[in-house]
C-alpha positions as CSV (number, residue, x, y, z in Angstrom):
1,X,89.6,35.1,130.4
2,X,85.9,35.6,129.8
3,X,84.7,34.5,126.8
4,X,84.0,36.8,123.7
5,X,80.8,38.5,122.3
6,X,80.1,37.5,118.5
7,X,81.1,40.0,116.2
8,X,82.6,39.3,112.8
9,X,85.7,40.5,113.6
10,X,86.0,37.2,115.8
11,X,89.9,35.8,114.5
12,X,90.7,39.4,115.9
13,X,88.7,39.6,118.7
14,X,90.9,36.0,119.7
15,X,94.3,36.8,118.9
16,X,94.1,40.3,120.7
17,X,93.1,38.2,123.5
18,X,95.8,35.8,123.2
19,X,98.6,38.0,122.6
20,X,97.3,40.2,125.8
21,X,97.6,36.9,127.6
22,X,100.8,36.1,126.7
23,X,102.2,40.0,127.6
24,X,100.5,39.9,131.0
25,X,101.9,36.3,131.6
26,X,98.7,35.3,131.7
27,X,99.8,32.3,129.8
28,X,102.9,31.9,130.9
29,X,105.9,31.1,128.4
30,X,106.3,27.4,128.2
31,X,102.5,26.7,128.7
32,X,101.2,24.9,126.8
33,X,98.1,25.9,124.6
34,X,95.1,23.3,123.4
35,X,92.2,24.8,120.7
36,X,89.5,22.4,122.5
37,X,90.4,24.3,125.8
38,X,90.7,27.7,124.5
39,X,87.4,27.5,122.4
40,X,85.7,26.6,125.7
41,X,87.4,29.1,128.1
42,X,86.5,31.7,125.5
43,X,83.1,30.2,124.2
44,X,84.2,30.4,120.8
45,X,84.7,27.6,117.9
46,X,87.9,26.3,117.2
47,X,88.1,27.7,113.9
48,X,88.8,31.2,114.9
49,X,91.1,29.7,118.0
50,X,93.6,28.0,114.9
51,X,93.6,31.2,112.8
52,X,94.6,33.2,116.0
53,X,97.0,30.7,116.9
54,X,98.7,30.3,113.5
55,X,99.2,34.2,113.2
56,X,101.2,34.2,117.0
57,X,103.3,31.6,115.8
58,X,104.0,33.4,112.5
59,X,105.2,36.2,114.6
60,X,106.9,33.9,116.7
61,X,105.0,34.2,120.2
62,X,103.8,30.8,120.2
63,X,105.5,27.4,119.0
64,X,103.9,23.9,118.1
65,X,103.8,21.4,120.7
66,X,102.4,17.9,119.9
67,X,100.0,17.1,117.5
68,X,97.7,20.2,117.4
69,X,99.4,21.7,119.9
70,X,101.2,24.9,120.7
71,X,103.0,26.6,123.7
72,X,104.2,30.3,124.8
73,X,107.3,30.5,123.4
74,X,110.4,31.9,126.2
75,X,111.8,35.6,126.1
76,X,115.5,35.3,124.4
77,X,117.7,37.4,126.4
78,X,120.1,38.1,123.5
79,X,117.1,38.6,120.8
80,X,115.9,41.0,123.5
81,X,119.0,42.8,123.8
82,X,118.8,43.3,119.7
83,X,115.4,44.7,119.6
84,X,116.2,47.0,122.4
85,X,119.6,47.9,120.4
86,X,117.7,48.9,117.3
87,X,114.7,50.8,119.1
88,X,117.3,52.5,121.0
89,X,118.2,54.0,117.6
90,X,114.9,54.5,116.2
91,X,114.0,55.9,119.8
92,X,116.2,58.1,119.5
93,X,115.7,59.1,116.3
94,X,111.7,60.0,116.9
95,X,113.3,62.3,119.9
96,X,115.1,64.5,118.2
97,X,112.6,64.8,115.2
98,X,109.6,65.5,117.9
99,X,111.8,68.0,119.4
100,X,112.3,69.9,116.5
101,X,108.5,69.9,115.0
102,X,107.0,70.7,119.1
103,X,106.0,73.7,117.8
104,X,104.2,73.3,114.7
105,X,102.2,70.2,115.8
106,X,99.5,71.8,118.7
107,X,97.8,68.4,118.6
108,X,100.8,65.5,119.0
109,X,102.2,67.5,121.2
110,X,99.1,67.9,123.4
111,X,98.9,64.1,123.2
112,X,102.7,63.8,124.6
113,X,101.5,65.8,127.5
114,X,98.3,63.4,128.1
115,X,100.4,60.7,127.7
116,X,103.4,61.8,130.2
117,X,100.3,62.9,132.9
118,X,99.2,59.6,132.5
119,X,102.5,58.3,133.3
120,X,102.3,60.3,136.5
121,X,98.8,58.5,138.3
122,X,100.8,55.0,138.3
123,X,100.9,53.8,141.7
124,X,102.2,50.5,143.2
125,X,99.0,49.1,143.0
126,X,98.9,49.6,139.0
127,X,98.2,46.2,137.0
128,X,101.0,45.3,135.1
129,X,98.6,45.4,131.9
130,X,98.4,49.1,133.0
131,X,102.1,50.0,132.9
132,X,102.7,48.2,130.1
133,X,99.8,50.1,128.1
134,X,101.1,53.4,129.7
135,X,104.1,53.0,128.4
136,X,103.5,51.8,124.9
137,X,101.1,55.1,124.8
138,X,104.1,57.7,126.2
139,X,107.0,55.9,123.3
140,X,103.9,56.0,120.8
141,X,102.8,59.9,121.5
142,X,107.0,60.7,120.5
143,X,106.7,58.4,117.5
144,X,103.1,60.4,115.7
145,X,104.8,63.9,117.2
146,X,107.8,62.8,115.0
147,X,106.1,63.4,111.7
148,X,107.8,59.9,110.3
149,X,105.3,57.7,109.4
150,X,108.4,54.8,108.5
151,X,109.5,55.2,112.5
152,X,105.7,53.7,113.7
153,X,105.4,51.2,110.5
154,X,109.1,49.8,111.8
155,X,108.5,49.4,115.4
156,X,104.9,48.1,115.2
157,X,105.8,44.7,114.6
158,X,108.0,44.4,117.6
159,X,105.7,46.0,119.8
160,X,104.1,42.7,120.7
161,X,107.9,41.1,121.9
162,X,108.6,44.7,123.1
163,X,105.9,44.2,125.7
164,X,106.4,41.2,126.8
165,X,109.9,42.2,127.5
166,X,108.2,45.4,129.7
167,X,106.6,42.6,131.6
168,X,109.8,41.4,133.1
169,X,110.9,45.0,134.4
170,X,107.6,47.1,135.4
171,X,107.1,44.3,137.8
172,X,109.7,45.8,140.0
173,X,108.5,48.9,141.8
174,X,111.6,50.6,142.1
175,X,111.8,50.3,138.4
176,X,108.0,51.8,138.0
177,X,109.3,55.2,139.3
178,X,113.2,55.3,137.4
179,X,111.4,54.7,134.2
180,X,109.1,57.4,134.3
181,X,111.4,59.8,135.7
182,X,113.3,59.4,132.6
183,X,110.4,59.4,130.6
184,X,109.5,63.2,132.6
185,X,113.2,63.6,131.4
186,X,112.7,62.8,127.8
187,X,109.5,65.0,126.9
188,X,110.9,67.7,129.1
189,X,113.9,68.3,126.2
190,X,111.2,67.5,123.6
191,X,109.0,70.0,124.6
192,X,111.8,72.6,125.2
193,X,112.8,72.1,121.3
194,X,116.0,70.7,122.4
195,X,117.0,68.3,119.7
196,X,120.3,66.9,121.0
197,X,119.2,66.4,124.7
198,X,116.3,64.8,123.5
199,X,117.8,62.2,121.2
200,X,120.5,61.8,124.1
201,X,118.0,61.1,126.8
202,X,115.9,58.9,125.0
203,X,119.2,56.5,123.7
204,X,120.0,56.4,127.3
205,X,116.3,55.4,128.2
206,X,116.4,52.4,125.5
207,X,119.6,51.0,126.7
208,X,119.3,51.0,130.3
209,X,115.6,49.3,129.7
210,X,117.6,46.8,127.6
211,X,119.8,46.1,130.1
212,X,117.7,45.7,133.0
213,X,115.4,43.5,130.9
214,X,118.4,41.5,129.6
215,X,119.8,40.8,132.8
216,X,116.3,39.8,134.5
217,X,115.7,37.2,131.6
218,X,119.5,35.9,132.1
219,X,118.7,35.7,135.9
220,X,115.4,34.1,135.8
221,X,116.9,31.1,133.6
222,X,119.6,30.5,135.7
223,X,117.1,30.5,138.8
224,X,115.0,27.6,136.2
């Protein structure tokens, strides 16, 4: 991590960093997190460090360890299989309302496109950081082309455990190419105005990701 410039916006400027840290495993769950060392790696003071710090733990990313300590909390497999349960129904939800306003919002729908020919540059070589962005951006472009405004105010607060969970799968290639083939799969029925296929596909999308991530996170701690 390089350290920060000196804008005002500074608490911000270290809990974006932090919580992009933690996603790319960067900081790896379990590790353990001191202020003193963070202010130096990112040539900041402390004050900023404890404000970041306080608002991950708040939103449960990070846990105290020791006296002024914290660490990265783990990935729950079973609290990840919940989240993926409910997006699966907000998912599909935003699919079947995009699919039927595709043709009376020229500019969401031009950013679904963006997003999906995005989706298709991704090569093995991608940084995870990359795929998970990707990714977010595709789910996000369905979300603003829905026209619900409640759909993107739900889901942003689990967008930050979301990725971290994406972290877990998109590191497999084979994985890479499935997901985006069902993403092609998705905005295909969106575009095409077909409601039910949409909402269909994108259910099927959420649970198999929920699955896969599940099982990954249930095989990595019995590996530990």
């Amino acid at each position: 991590m390089i350290p920060l410039d000196p804008l005002p916006n500074l608490i911000d400027q270290v809990y974006g960093r932090l919580l992009e840290a933690i996603i790319d495993r960067t900081l790896l769950p379990g590790q353990r997190i001191t202020q003193n060392e963070l202010a130096e790696k990112l040539g900041v003071s402390r004050q900023p460090i404890s404000h970041a710090l306080h608002l991950l733990h708040r939103q449960g990313l990070v846990a105290e360890s020791g006296k002024r300590g914290f660490e990265v909390t783990q990935l729950d497999p079973q609290r990840i299989r919940e989240l993926y349960e409910v997006r699966g129904a907000i998912d599909a939800l935003a699919a079947r309302l995009a699919a039927t306003r595709v043709k009376a919002d020229a500019a969401a729908r031009a950013q679904l496109g963006s997003a999906l020919e995005a989706g298709r540059t991704i090569d093995d070589n991608a940084p995870l950081a990359r795929l998970i962005a990707l990714d977010v951006d595709f789910h996000s472009a369905i979300y603003r082309l829905a026209g619900n405004s409640a759909i993107e105010e739900m889901i942003a607060p689990q967008w930050p455990h979301m990725r971290r969970s994406m972290a877990t799968v998109l590191a497999e290639l084979d994985y890479r190419d499935s997901a985006w083939t069902e993403h092609e799969t998705i905005a295909a029925h969106i575009l095409s105005g077909n409601a039910d296929a949409a909402e269909a596909a994108a259910l099927a999308h959420a649970q198999t990701a929920g699955r896969m991530t599940e099982e990954k996170l249930r095989a990595i701690d019995v590996a530990a």
